[in-house]
ZAMI-241653 format. One line per 8 residues: their letters; for each residue x, y, z of N, C-alpha, C. Coordinates in steps of 0.2 Angstrom, whole numbers, plus 5000, padded with zeros to 4 digits. Layout:
N
a> X Y Z X Y Z X Y Z ~ ...
This chain:
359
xxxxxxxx> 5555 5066 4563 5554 5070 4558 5547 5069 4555 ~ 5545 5075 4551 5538 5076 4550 5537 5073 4543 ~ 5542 5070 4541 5542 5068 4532 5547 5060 4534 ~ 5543 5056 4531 5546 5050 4533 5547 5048 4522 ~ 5554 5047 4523 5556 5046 4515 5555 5037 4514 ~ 5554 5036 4508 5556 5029 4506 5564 5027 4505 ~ 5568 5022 4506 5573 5020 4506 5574 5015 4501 ~ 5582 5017 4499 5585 5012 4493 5581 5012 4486
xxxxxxxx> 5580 5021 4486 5576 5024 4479 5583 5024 4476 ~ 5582 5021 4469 5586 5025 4465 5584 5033 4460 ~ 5580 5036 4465 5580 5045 4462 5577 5047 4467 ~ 5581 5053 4469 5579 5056 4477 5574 5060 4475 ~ 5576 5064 4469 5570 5071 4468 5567 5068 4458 ~ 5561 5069 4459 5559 5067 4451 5557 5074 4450 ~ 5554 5077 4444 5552 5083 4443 5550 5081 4435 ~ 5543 5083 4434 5542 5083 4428 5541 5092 4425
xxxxxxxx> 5542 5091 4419 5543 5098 4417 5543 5101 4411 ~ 5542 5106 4406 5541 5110 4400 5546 5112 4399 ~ 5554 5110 4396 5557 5115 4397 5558 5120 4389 ~ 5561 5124 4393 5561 5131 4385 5568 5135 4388 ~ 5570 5140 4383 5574 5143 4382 5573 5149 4386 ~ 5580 5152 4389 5579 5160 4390 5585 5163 4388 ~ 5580 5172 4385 5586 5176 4384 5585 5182 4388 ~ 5590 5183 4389 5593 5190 4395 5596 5195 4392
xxxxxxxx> 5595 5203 4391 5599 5204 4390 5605 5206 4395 ~ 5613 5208 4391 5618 5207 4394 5618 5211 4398 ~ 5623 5213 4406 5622 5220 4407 5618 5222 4411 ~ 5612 5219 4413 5606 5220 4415 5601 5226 4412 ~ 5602 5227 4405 5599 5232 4400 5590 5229 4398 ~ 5586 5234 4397 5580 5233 4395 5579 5229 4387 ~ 5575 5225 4389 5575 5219 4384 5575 5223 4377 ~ 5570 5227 4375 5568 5231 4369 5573 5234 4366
xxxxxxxx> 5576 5237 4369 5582 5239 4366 5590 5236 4366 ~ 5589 5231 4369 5596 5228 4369 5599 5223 4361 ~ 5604 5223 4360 5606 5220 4355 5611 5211 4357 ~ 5611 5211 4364 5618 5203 4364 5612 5201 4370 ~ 5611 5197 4368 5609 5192 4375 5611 5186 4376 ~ 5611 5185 4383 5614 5176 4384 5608 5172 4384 ~ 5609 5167 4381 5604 5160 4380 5605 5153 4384 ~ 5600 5152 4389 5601 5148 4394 5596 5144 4394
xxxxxxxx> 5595 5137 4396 5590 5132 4396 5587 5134 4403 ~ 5580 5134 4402 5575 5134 4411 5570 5130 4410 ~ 5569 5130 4415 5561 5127 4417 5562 5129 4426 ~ 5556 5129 4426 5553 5134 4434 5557 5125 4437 ~ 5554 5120 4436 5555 5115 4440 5561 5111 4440 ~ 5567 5111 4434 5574 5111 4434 5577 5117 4439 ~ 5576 5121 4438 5578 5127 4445 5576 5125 4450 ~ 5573 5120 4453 5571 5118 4458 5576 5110 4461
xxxxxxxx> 5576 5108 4454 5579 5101 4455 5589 5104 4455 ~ 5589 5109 4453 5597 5110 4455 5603 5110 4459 ~ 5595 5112 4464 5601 5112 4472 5601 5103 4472 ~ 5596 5099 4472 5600 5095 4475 5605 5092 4469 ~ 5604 5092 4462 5609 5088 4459 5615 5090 4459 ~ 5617 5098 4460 5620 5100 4460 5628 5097 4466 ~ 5622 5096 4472 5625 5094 4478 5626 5087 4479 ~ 5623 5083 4473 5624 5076 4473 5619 5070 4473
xxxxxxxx> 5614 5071 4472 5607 5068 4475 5606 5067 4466 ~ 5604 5060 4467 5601 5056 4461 5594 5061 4460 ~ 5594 5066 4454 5588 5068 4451 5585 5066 4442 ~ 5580 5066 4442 5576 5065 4436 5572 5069 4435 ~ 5573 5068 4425 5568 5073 4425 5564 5072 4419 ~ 5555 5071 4420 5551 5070 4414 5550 5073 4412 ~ 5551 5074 4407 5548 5082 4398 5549 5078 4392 ~ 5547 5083 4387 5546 5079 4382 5551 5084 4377
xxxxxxxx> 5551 5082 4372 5556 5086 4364 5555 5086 4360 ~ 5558 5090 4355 5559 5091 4348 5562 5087 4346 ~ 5557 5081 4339 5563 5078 4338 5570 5082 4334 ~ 5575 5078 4332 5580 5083 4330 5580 5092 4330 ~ 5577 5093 4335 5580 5101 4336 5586 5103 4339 ~ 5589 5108 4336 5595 5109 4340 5596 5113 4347 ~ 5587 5116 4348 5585 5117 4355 5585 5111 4361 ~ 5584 5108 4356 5584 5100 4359 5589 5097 4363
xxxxxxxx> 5595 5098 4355 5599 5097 4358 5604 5099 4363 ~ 5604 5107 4365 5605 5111 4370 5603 5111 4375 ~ 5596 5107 4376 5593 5104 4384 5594 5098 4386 ~ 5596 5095 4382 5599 5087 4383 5605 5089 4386 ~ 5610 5091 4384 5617 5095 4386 5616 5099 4392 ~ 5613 5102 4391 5611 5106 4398 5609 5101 4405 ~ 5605 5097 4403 5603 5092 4408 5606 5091 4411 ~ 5612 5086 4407 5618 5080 4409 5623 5085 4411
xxxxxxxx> 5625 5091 4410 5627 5097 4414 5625 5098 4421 ~ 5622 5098 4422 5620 5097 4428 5616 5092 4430 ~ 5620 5085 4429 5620 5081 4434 5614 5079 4434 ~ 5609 5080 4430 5601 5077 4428 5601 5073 4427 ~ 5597 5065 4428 5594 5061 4421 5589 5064 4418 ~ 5587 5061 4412 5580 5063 4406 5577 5056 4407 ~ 5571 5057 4405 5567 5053 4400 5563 5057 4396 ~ 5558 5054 4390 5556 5062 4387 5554 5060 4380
xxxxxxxx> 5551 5059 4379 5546 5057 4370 5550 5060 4366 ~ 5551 5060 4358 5554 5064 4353 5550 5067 4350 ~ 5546 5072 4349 5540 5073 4349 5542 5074 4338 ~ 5538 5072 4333 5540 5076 4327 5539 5083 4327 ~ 5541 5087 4326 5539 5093 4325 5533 5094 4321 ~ 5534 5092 4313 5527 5093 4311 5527 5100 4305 ~ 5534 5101 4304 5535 5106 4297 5537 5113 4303 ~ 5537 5119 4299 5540 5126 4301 5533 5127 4307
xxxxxxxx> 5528 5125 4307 5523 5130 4310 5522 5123 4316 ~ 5524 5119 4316 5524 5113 4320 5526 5115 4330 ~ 5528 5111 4333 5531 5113 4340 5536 5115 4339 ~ 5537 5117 4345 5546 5119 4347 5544 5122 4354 ~ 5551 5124 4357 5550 5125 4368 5549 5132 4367 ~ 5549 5131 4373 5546 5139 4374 5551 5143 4374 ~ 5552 5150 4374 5553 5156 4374 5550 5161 4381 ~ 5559 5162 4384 5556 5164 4391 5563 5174 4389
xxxxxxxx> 5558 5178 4389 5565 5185 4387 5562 5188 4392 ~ 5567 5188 4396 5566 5192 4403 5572 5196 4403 ~ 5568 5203 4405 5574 5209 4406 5572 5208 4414 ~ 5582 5208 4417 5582 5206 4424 5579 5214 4429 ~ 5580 5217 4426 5580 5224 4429 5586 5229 4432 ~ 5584 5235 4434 5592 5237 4438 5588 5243 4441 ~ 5591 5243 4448 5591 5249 4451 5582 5248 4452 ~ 5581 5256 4450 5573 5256 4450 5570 5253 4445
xxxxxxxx> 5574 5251 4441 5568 5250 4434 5569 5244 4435 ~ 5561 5242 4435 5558 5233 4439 5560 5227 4433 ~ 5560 5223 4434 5561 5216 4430 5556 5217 4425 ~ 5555 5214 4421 5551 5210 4413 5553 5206 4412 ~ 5548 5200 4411 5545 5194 4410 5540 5191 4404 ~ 5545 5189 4397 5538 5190 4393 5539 5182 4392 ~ 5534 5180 4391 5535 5172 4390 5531 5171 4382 ~ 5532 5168 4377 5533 5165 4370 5531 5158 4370
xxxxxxxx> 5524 5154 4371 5523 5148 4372 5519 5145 4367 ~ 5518 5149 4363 5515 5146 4357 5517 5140 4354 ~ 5514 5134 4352 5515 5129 4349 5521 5125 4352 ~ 5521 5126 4361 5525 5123 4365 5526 5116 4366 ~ 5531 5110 4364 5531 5102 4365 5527 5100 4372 ~ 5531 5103 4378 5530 5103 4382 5519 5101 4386 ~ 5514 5104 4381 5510 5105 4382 5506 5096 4380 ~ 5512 5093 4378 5507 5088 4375 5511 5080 4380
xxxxxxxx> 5513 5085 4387 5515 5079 4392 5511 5073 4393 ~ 5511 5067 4391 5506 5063 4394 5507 5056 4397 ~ 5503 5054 4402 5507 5051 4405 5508 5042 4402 ~ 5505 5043 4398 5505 5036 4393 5514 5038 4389 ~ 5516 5042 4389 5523 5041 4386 5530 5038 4390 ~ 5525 5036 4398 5531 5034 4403 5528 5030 4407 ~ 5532 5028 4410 5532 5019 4415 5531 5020 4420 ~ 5526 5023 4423 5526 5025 4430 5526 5019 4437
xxxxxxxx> 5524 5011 4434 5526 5007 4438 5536 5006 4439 ~ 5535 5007 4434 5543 5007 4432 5548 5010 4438 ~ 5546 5017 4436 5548 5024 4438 5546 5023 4447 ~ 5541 5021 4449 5540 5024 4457 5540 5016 4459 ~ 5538 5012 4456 5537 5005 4458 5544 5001 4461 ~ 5547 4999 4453 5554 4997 4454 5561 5001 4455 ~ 5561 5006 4451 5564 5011 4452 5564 5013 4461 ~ 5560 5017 4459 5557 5021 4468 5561 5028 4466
xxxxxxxx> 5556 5032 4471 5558 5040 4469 5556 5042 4476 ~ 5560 5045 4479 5559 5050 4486 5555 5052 4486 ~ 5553 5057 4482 5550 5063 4480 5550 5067 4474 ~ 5544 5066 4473 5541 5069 4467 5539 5077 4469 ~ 5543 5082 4463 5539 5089 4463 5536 5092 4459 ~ 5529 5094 4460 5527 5096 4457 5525 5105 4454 ~ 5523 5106 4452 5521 5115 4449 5515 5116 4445 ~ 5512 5121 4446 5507 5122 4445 5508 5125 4437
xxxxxxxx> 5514 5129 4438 5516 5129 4429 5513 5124 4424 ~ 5516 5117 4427 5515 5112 4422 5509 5110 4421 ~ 5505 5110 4429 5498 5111 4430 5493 5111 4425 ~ 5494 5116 4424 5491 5121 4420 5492 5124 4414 ~ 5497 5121 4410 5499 5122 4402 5493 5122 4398 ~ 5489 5112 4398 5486 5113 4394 5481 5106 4398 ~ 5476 5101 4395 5474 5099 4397 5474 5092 4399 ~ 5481 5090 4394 5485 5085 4393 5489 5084 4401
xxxxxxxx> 5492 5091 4400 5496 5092 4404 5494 5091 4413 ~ 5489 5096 4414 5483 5093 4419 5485 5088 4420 ~ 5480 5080 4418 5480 5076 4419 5488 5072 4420 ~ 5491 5075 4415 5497 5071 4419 5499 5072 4426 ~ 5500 5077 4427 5499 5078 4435 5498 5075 4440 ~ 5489 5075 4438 5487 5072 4443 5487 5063 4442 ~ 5490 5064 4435 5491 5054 4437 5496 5054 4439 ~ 5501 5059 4439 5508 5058 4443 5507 5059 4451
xxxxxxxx> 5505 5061 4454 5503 5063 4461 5499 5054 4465 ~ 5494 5052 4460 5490 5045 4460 5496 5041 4460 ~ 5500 5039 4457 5506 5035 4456 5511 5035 4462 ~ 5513 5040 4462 5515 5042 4469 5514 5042 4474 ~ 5508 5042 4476 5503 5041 4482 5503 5035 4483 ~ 5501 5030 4477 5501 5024 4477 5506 5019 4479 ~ 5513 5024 4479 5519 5018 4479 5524 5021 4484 ~ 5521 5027 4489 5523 5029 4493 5528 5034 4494
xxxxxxxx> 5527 5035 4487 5534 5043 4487 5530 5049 4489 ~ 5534 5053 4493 5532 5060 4495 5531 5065 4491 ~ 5525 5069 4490 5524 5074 4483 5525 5081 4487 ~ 5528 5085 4484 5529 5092 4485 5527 5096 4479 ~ 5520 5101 4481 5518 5104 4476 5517 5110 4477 ~ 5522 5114 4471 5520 5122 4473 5516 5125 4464 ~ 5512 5128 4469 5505 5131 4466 5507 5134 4461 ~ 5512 5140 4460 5511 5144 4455 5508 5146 4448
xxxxxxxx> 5502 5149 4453 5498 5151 4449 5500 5158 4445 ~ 5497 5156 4438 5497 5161 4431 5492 5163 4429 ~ 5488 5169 4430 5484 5172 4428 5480 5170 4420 ~ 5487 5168 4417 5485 5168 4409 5485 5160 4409 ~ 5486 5157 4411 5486 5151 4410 5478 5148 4413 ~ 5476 5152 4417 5470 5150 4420 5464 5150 4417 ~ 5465 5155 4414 5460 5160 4409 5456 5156 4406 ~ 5447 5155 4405 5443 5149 4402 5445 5144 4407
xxxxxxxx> 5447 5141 4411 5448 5135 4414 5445 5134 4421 ~ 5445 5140 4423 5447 5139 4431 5442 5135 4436 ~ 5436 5131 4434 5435 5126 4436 5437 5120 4436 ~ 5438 5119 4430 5443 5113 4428 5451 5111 4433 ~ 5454 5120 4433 5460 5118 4436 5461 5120 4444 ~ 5451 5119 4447 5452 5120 4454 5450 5114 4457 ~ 5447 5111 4451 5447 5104 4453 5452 5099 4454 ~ 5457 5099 4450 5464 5097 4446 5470 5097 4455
xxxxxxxx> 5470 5105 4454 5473 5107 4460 5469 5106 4466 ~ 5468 5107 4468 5461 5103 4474 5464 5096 4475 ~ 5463 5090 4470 5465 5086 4472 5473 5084 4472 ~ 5477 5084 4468 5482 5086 4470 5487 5088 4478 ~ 5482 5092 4477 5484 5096 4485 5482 5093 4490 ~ 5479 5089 4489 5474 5083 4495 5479 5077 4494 ~ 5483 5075 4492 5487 5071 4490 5493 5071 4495 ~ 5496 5078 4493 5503 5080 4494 5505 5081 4500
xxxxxxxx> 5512 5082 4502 5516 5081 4509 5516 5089 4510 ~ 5519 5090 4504 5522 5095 4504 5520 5100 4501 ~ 5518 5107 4503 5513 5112 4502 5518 5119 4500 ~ 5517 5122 4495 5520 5130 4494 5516 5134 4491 ~ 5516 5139 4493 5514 5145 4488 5514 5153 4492 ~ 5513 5159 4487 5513 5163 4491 5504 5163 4492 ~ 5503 5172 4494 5497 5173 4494 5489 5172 4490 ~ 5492 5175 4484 5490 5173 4480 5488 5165 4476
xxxxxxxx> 5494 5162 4477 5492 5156 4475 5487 5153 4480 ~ 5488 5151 4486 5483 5150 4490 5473 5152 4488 ~ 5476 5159 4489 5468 5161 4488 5466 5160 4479 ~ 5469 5159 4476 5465 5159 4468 5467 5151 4464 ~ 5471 5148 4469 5473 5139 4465 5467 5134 4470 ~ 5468 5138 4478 5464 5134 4481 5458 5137 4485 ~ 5456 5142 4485 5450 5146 4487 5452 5149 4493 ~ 5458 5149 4498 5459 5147 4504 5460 5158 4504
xxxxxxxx> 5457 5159 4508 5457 5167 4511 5467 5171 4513 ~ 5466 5175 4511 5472 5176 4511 5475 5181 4516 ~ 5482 5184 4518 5481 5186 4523 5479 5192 4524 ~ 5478 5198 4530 5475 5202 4529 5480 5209 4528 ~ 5475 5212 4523 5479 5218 4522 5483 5223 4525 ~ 5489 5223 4524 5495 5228 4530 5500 5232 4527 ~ 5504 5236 4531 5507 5242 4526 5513 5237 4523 ~ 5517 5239 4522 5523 5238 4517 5527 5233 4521
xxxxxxxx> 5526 5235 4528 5536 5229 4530 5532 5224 4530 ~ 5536 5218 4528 5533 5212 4526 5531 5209 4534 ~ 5541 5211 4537 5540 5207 4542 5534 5206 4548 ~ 5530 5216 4548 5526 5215 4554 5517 5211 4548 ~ 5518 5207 4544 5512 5205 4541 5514 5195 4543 ~ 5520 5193 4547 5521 5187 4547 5516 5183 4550 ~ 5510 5188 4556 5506 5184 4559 5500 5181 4555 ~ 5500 5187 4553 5494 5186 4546 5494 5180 4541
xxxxxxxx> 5502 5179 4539 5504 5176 4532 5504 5167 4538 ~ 5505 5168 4543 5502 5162 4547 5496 5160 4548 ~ 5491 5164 4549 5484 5165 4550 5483 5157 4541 ~ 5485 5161 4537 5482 5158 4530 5485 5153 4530 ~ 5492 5150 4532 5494 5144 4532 5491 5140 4537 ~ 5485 5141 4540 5484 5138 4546 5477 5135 4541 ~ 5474 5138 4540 5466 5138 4533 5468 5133 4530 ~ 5476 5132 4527 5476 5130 4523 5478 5123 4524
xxxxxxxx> 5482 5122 4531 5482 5115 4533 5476 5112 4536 ~ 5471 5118 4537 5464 5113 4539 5459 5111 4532 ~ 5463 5113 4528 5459 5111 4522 5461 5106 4518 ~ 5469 5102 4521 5472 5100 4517 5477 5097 4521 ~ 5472 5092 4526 5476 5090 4532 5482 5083 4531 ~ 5480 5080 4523 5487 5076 4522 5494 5078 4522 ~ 5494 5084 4518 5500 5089 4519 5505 5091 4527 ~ 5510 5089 4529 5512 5092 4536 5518 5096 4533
xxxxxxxx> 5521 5100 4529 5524 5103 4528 5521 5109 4524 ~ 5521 5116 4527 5518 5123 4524 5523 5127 4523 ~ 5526 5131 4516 5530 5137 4516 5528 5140 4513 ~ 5530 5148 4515 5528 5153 4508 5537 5157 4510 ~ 5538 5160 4505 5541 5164 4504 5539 5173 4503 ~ 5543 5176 4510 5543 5184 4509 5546 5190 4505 ~ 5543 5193 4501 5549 5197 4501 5546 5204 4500 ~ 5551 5210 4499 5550 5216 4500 5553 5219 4495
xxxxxxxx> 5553 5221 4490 5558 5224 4485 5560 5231 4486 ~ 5564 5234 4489 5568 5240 4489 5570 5243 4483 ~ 5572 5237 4479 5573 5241 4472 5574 5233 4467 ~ 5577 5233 4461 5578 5230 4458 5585 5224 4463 ~ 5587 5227 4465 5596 5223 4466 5596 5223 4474 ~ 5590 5227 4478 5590 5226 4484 5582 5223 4486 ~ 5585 5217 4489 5576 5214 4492 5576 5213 4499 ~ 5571 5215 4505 5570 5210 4509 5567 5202 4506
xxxxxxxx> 5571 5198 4513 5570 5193 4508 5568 5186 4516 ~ 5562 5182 4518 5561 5178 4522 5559 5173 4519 ~ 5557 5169 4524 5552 5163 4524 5550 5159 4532 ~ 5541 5158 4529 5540 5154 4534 5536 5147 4533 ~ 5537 5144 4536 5536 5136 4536 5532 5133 4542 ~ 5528 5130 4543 5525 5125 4545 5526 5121 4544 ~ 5528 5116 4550 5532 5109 4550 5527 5105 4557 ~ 5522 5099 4554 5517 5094 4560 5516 5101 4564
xxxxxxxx> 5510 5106 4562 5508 5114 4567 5515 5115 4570 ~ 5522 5114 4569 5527 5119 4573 5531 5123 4566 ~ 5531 5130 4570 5532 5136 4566 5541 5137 4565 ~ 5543 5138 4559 5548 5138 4559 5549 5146 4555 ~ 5551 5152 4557 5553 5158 4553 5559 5160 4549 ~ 5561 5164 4545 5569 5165 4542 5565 5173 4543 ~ 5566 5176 4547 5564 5185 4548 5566 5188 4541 ~ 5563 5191 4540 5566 5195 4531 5572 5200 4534
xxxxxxxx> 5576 5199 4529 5583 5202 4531 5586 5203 4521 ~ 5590 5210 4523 5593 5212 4517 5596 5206 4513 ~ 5594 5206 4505 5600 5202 4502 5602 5207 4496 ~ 5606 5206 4491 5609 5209 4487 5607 5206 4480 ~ 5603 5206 4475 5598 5204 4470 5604 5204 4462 ~ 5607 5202 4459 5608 5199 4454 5602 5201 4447 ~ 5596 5194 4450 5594 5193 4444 5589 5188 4450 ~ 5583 5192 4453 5576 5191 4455 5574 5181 4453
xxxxxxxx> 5572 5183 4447 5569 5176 4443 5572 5168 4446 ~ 5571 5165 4449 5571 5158 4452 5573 5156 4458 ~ 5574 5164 4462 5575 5165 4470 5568 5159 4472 ~ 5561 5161 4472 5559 5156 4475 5559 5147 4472 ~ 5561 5147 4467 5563 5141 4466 5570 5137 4469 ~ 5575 5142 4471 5579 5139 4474 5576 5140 4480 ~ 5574 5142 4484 5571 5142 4490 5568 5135 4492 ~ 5564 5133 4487 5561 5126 4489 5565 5121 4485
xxxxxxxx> 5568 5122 4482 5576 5118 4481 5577 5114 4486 ~ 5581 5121 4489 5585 5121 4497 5582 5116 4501 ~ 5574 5117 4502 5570 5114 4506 5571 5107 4505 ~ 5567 5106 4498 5569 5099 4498 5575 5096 4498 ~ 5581 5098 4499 5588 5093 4500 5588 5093 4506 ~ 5584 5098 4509 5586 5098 4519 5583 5091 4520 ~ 5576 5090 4519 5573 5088 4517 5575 5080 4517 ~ 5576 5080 4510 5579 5075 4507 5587 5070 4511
xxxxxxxx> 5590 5075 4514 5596 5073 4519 5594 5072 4526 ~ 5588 5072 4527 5587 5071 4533 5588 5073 4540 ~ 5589 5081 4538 5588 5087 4544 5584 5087 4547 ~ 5587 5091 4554 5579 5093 4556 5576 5099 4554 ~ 5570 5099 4555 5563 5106 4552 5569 5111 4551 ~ 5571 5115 4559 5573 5119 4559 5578 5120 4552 ~ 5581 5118 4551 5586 5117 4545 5583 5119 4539 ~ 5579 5115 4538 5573 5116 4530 5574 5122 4529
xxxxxxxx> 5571 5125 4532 5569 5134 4529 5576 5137 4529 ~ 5579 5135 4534 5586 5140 4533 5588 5138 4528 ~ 5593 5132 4526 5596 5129 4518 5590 5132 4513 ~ 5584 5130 4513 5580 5135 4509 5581 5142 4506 ~ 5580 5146 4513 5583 5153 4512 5586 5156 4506 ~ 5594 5151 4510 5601 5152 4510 5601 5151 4501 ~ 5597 5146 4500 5598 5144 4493 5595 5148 4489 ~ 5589 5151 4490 5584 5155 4486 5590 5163 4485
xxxxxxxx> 5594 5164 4491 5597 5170 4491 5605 5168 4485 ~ 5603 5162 4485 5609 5160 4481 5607 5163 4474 ~ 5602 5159 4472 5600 5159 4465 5599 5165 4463 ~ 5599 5170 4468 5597 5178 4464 5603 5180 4463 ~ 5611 5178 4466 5617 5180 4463 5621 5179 4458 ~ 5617 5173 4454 5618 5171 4447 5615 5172 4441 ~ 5617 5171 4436 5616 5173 4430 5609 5169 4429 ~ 5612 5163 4429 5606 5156 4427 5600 5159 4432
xxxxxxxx> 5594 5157 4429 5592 5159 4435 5588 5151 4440 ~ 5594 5145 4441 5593 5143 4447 5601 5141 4447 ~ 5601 5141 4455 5606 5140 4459 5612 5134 4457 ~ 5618 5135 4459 5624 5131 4455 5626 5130 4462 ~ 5625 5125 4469 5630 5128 4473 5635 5122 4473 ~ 5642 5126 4475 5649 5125 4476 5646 5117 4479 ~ 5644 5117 4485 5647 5115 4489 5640 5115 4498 ~ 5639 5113 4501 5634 5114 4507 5638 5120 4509
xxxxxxxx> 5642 5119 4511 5645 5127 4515 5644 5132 4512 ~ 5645 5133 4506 5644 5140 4502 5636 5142 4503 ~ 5631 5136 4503 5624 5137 4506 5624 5140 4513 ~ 5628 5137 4517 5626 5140 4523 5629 5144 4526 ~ 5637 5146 4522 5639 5152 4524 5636 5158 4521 ~ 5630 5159 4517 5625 5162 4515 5621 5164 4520 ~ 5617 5160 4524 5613 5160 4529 5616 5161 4535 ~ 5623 5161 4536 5625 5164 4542 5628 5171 4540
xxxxxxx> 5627 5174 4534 5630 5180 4533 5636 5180 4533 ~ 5642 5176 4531 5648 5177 4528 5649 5176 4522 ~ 5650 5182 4521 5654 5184 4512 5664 5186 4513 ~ 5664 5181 4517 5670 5184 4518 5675 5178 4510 ~ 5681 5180 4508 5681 5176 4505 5686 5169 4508 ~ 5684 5165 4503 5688 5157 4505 5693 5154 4503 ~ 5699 5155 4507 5705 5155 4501 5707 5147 4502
């Protein structure tokens, strides 16, 4: 196997992360005009840590809070809900004009008319991550953690945040946990920085086992050329989307595991949907094939969910990207927008295409 895990970890998957609020409206109605919406706790990298708590897999997670907010208290609840531990500073708020989590109002879409994504991050707790508010000998030393994920979201918050990061990633390195890092890059977070956060990422990336992003993230987190430009079906562009994952393992030859994720959107509620991975240079593909879309928003975060329980269970390559898939095609069928699964089976009779029901 191309990822050798550490043993007799007490937390398989760690994730540090900003979490904040999301509202939807009901229906799949546009957000502007809509009157009921459901309110749900997220964070990009709690969607990612789902599949495996859900399945069973000791996970943690670092963030920080409100003190006594009742947002607060709603993510704490949600955490142990899904089978999370916390750790996490009380942050004071600081009067009305003080912190609080973020605000994520996302209209899912329907049909033709595409998704909207407004994110409300003003005076967010989450930005003031530091890594002096935790034991990281503690945490990777005695403890031990499998693997650590990380995201370029948190990346990228603030300057604080930054550095947490990358002394998360240092620590890591240092005590032999496996780091997985996906880029996602945001335009608006970049904004005034982008030296600063090409450095950040750079190193980082020189760190990690485990590499993700799509196009974009590659060319604009890590300089790395992107693929070349082709009509519309994804699937005859998968040579090209290998060309750039090839760039990027020569630039970044600690990493042995490369994915990105495909997709095509047909409509709101219809996507082609693939992946392909790089595993020690052998190629692993999921061809883009029809899925049926729900609610867009954390398909690629379960997708490297997937990955990492495959991962983390000690499958072989070929399996990664499938369970990945399977999982990413999960998370679009739900409300939440990361995945809840049953059960392995219900993952993989996704990936083999039975919808048949299970009595």
């Amino acid at each position: 196997m191309a990822i050798e895990l550490r043993k007799n970890c007490a937390c398989s998957l760690l994730v540090p992360t900003s979490m904040g609020i999301r509202l939807t409206p009901v229906e799949g109605q546009p957000f502007h005009c809509s009157e009921m919406f459901c309110m749900q706790v997220t964070s990009a990298e709690t969607n990612v840590a789902s599949i495996a708590s859900y399945l069973g897999l000791p996970v943690k997670v670092l963030t920080t809070f409100v003190k006594g907010s009742p947002i607060s208290r709603m993510i704490k609840d949600n955490l142990a809900s899904r089978h999370m531990a916390y750790e996490g500073k009380d942050v004071e708020q600081g009067g009305p004009w003080g912190y609080r989590h973020q605000f994520n109002l996302a209209d899912s879409g329907f049909g033709s008319r595409g998704p909207r994504v407004h994110n409300d991050r003003a005076g967010e707790v989450g930005r003031t991550l530091n890594v002096k508010d935790f034991d990281l000998d503690r945490t990777f030393g005695k403890e031990g953690v499998q693997i650590v994920h990380l995201s370029g979201l948190v990346g990228a918050l603030s300057p604080e945040t930054s550095t947490f990061c990358l002394e998360l990633a240092r620590a890591a390195k240092k005590h032999g946990t496996r780091i997985s890092f996906d880029l996602n890059y945001r335009a608006s977070f970049w904004k005034g920085r982008e030296a600063e956060l090409s450095r950040n990422f750079a190193e980082i990336a020189s760190l990690s086992d485990i590499l993700v992003g799509n196009e974009e993230d590659f060319q604009l987190c890590l300089g790395i050329e992107g693929p070349e430009a082709g009509g519309k079906d994804i699937a005859a562009k998968i040579g090209s989307f290998k060309g750039m994952i090839e760039r990027v393992a020569k630039a970044y030859p600690n990493a042995t595991v490369f994915a990105t994720t495909l997709r095509e959107v047909v409509s709101s509620n219809c996507h082609q949907w693939g992946a392909i991975m790089s595993e020690s240079g052998h190629w692993h593909v999921a061809e883009p094939r029809e899925i049926t879309v729900l609610d867009r928003i954390g398909g690629g975060d379960g997708f490297v969910g997937g990955l990492l329980y495959a991962v983390l269970k000690g499958w072989s390559p070929e399996k990664w990207i499938q369970f990945g898939w399977a999982s990413g095609a999960l998370a679009t069928t739900q409300l939440t927008d990361y995945a809840q699964p049953a059960d392995e089976e219900q993952v993989w009779s996704i990936w083999k295409g039975n919808a048949r029901v299970l009595r």
